[in-house]
C-alpha positions, 0 to 999 in steps of 0.5 A, a space after each residue: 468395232 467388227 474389224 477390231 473384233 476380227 483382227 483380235 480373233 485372227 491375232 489369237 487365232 495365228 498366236 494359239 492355235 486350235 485349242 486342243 483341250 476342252 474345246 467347246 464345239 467338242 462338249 457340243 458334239 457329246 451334247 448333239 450326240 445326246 439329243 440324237 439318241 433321244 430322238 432317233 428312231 429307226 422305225 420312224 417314217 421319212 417324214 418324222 425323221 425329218 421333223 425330229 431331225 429339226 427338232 433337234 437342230 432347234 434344240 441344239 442351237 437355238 438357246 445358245 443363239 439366244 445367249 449369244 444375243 443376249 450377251 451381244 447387248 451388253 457392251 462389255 461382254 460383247 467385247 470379250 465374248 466376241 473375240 473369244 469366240 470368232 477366235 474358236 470358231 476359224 481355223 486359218 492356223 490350223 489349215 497349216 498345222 495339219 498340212 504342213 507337216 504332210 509338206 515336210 513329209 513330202 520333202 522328206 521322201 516318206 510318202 507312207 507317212 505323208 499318207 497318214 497325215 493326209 488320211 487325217 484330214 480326209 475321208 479317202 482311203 489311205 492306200 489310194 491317195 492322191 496326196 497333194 490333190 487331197 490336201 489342196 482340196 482339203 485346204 480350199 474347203 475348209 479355207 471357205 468353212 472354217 474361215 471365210 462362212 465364219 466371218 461372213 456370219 460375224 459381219 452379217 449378224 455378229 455375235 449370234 450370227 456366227 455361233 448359229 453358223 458354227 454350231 450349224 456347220 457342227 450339225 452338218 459334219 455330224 448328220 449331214 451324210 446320205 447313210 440310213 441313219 441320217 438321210 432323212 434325220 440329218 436333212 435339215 441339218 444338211 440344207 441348212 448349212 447349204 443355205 448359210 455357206 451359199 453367199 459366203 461359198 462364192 465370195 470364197 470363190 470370188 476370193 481365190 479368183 481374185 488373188 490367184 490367176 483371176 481369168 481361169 479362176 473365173 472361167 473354171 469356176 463359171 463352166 465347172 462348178 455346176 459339176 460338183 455335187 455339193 452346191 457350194 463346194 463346187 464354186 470353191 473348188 473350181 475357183 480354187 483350182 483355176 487360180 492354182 492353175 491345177 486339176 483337182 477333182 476326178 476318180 477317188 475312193 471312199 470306203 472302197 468304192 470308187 467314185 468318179 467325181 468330175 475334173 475340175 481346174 486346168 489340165 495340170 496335175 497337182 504336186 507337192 509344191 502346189 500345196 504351199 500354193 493353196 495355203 497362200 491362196 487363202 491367206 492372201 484371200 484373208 488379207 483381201 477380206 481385211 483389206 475390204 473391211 477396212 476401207 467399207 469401215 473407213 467409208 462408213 466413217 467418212 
């Protein structure tokens, strides 16, 4: 049934798209925005903002992780339920439908508005992008996000596993950042998407390894990945970028501020025709993931 649930949902996925009205995880976010401006206080010390911050992670998700449970032990309703919200939880089309018009773009010649686009999907600055290396990074993160940590969740827990892993992730794109405001506020939020993405943040790795060119993607990935700051985008970068057999990484700006970030991949710099690349990569992966669920369901059966 959790291969039937998954081919169901990649099906509506593919077919619909991210909805663009009325989308769940957006009244979640006014919800979470709520809840933040009861709790936060800015005159707190670091270890209430901390208890506070988890409060409200624990506000936010854990009733509707309840429901999720609930309704997972009703066959009926899990069906639905199931396919209906690992459907709103991956994002495999919608990786294409923000990227591909950026590759239109480029193959048009008109880099301002390939600029644009790619500034919708990352929190560089505009002026100073690196379009196809932004893009292919964009891609690759959130290939291992909004596909692959879904999944994962679904297969491990069902139900309740990927709504906590999805609102979770929510969590983090909301109050996970090292401002004055969520530094300590938002730190329970920030570790606990760390620790949900870890597994499946190297089987993503493991992924792109595999169907990309496997030697370099396992050695960009075992020398590289420790580089990176973020503990479970760094394997997905670095695998990424040595089975593309690129060089992703390196200086960027955000905000203004130049940032010397550590270069990851091959010593070939990437270019419009690498993010056609990226996109197949983690389509190929997909199909991988189908494929080993598939025959560990038939084993199960055997």
């Amino acid at each position: 049934m959790t291969l039937l649930f998954i081919i169901l949902a990649l099906l509506l996925d593919w077919l619909l798209g991210e909805p663009t009205r009325r989308h769940p995880l957006v009244g979640f976010g006014q919800l979470t925005k709520h809840i933040e401006n009861r709790l936060y206080n800015a005159n707190d010390g670091i270890k209430k903002q901390f208890i506070k911050g988890l409060l409200g992670w624990l506000v936010l998700v854990a009733p509707l992780a309840f429901i999720a449970y609930c309704i997972s032990d009703i066959p009926s309703l899990n069906l639905i339920f199931s396919v209906i919200v690992l459907y709103l939880c991956i994002g495999h089309r919608s990786l294409y439908d923000h990227v591909a018009p950026i590759i239109t773009s480029l193959k048009q010649g008109d880099i301002e508005q390939a600029k644009t686009l790619t500034s919708y999907i990352v929190s560089r600055d505009r002026e100073t992008l690196h379009i196809p290396k932004a893009s292919i990074e964009s891609v690759l993160e959130n290939g291992a996000d909004a596909i692959f940590s879904a999944l994962f969740w679904f297969i491990v827990a069902g139900l309740p596993g990927v709504v906590i892993y999805r609102l979770s992730n929510t969590l983090d794109a909301m109050w996970g950042y090292k401002t004055d405001r969520y530094l300590y506020f938002g730190r329970a939020a920030a570790r606990i998407d760390d620790l949900m993405n870890y597994i499946p943040a190297r089987l993503t790795a493991l992924s792109y390894a595999l169907v990309g060119n496997v030697r370099s993607g396992l050695h960009c990935w075992r020398q590289q990945a420790k580089q990176w700051d973020s503990p479970n985008a760094g394997p997905v970068m670095a695998a990424g970028a040595g089975a593309l057999e690129i060089e992703l990484g390196g200086q960027a700006r955000y905000h203004g501020i130049w940032h010397d970030r550590p270069t990851l991949g091959l010593n070939r710099e990437a270019n419009a025709d690498d993010i056609p690349r990226a996109l197949h990569l983690v389509t190929d992966s997909l199909l991988l993931w189908i494929a080993v669920i598939t025959i560990i369901t038939g084993i199960s059966y055997a």
